[in-house]
N, C-alpha and C positions, 0 to 999 in steps of 0.2 A: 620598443624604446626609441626615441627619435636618437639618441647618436647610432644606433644599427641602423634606422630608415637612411640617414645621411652618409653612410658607406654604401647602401643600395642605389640610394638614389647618385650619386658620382658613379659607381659602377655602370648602371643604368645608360647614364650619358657620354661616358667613355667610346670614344669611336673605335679604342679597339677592343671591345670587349669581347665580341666575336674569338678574335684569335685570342686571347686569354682562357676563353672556356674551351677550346679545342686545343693548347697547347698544355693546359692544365689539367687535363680528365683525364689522365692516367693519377696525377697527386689527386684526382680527389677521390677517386674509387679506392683508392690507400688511405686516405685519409678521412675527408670531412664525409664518406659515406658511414663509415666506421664510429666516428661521433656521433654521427647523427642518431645512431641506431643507441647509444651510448643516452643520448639525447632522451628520443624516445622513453626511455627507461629511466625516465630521471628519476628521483625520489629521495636527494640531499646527497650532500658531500661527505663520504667517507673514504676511511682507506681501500677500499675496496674500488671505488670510483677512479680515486687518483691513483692506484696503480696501476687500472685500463687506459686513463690517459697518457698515463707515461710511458707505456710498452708502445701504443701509436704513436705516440711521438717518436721514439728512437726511431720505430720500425720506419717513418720519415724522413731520418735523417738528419734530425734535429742534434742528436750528439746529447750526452748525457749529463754537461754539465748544464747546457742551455736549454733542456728537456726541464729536467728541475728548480732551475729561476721559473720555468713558467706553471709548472706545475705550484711552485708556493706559492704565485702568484693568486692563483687560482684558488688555492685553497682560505690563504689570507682574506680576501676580499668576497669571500662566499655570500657574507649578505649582502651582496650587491644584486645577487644571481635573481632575485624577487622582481628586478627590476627589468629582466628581460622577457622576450617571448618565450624564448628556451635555454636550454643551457650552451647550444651549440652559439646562440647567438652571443651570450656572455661569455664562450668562450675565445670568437673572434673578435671581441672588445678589447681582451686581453693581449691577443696579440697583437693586434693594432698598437697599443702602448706599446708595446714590448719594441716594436721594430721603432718606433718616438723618433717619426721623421723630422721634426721640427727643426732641430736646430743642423739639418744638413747642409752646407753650403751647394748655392747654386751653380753648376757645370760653367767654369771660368772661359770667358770669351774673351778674344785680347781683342778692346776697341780700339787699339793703335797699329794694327795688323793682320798678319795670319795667325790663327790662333795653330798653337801646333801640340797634335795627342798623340802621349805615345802607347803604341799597346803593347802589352808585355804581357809571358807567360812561357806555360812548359809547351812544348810541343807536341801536339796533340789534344790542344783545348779548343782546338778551333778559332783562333788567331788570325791567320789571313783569311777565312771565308767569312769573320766580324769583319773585319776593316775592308773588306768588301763591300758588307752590306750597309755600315754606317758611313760609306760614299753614296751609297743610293739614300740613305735616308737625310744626308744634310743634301745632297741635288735637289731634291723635291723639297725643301723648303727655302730653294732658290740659293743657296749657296755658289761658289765657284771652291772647288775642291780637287786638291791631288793627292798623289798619292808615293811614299817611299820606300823602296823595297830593299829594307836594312836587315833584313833575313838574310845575310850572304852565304850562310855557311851551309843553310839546308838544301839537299839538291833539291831543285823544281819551288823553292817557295817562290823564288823571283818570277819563274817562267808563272807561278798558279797569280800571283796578286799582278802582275802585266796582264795577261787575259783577262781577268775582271775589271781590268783600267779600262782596259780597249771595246771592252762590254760596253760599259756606263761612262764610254766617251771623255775620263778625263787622264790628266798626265799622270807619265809613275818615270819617277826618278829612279833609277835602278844605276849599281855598279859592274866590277865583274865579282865572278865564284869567290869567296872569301876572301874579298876587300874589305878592309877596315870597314865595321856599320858606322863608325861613328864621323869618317868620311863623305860617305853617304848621304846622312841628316843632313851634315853642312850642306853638299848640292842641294839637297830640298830645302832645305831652310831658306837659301837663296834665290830657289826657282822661286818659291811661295814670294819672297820679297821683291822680285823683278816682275811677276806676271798678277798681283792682287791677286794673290788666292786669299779665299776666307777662310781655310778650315785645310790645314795639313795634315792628313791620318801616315803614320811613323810607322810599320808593323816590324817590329825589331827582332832579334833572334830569339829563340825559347829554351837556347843552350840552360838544363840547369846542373853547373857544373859543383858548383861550392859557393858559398857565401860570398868569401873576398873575391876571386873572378868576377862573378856576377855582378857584384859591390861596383868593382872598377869598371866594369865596362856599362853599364849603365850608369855610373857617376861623369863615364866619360863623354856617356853621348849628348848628357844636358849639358856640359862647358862648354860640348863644339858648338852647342845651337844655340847657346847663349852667345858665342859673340857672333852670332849675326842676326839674331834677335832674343836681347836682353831679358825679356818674362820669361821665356819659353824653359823649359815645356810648361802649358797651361794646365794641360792637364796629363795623369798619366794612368791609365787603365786599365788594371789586372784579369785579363780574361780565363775564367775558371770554367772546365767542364761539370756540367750538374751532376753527370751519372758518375762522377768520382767519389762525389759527396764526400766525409771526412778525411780522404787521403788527399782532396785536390785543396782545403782549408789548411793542411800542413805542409804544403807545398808551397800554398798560398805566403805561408808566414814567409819565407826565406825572400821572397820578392820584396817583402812589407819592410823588414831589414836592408834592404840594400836599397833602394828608391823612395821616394816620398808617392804615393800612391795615392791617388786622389779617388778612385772608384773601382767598382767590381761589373765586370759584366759579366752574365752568365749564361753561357751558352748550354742546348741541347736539355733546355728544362721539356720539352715535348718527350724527347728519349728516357724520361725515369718516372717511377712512379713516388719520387722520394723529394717531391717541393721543398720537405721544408729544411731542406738545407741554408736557403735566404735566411732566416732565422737565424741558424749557426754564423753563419756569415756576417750576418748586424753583430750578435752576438760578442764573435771569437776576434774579428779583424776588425769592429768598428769604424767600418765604413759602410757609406750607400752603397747601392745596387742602383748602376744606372740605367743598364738596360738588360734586358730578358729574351735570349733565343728562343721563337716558340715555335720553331720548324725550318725548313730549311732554305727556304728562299729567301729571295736579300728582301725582301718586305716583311719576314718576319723576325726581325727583329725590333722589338716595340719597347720604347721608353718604360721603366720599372714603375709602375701606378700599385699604392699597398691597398687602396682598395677594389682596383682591377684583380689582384694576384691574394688576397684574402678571399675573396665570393671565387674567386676559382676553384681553389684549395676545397673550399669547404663546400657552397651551397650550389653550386654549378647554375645550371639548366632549373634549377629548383623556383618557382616564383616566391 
């Protein structure tokens, strides 16, 4: 059907496709092999069918409420299925809607300055080895980039994202041991506005204490940064581990409550064989997914493409 050839063919020209099919082959031997085999065997939609899709889907990670939107989805729109090559192919049509990039706003750049991100999460999502690598990823497309190490509480975070500064050559604003972070920012927010940086990555603390604490000190960090640059923060970025899947979405939520959260990045989608937690994610917290850990180098980390990360999931290496 040409709207599947047109997920292939964008797939196809994707430069990174490469690292989506190796960051993804563990989700698709869980997943789109088990369809496929599903596929195979087609012979119309009963309950019989839609309870084999449903059990692979949870066993994904999908979560059971957003497991069954898509399963009725599926079922709803059955005679549509005629119009594909298979069922697996009709079944990635589905999610394609399902995740209905369209109306996502585009990653806010402030043209009147440094644009400043902040990343937030729990400790242990992989927080500073992100804002490590999305300093190599905005360098190479020519940016000027620093960096804030508002992590003050944890020991060694400032000593680990200083070393990654000093790696890839740009500045890290750093305090001492459990100095106000929101101190901190202010020094960066100022470096960023005395030296033209384009692009300030904030890696804040992952303390998750309670609501209201957390509430206030991330309320507090965007007042400080706002009076020395008034948009900011532009953006601010929920970094969720993949292999946590439903426990790091409910984790997720208490962030969503206390900041205005502009995106999801997910790391350590290489480490599970349960992709489709992106899903739950569109899903439960309605937000994008900006970008996708698919292993461990600062170059893998690649912009979130849904039809990069659908042919992954399901039809790999498959022509």
């Amino acid at each position: 059907m040409a709207f599947f050839q047109k997920i292939k063919e964008a797939f196809v020209k994707s430069n990174d496709k490469d690292k989506y099919l190796s960051g993804l082959n563990r989700s698709k031997k869980s997943f789109g092999d088990r369809i496929r085999v599903l596929s195979n065997n087609f012979h119309g939609i009963d309950d019989e069918l839609l309870e084999e899709i449903m059990v692979i889907l949870l066993e994904s990670d999908v979560g059971i409420h957003t497991a069954q939107k898509i399963v009725d989805a599926f079922e709803q729109r059955g005679k549509e299925i005629k119009n594909y090559d298979s069922m697996e192919d009709y079944l990635i049509s589905i999610l394609y809607d399902f995740y209905d990039e369209q109306n996502d706003e585009p990653i806010q750049f402030n043209s009147d300055g440094p644009t400043i991100i902040f990343m937030v999460g729990v400790n242990g999502s992989g927080k500073t080895t992100t804002s490590a690598k999305l300093i190599k990823n905005y360098k190479e497309e020519g940016k000027k980039v620093a960096v804030v190490a508002a992590d003050t509480f944890r020991a060694g975070a400032v000593d680990q994202i200083e070393v990654w500064a000093n790696r890839l050559d740009v500045a890290c604003i750093k305090g001492k041991p459990n100095q106000d972070p929101s101190s901190v920012i202010m020094d960066g927010c100022k470096y960023a506005m005395e030296n033209q940086i384009d692009i300030l990555i904030c890696d804040t603390a992952g303390r998750l204490q309670n609501k209201t604490n957390l509430m206030k000190e991330l309320t507090k960090m965007s007042r400080v940064a706002q009076k020395v640059i008034p948009s900011a923060p532009h953006e601010v970025w929920l970094v969720m581990d993949a292999t946590t899947g439903q426990n790091g979405i409910s984790q997720a939520q208490l962030f969503l409550e206390a900041t205005n959260v502009t995106g999801i990045v997910l790391t350590k989608m290489d480490g599970t064989a349960k992709g489709g937690v992106v899903l739950a994610i569109r899903d439960l917290l309605h937000l994008p997914v900006r970008f996708l850990g698919l292993g461990e180098k600062p170059e893998d980390l690649k912009p979130f493409d849904i039809n990069a990360y659908l042919m992954g999931i399901t039809k790999g290496l498959e022509e």
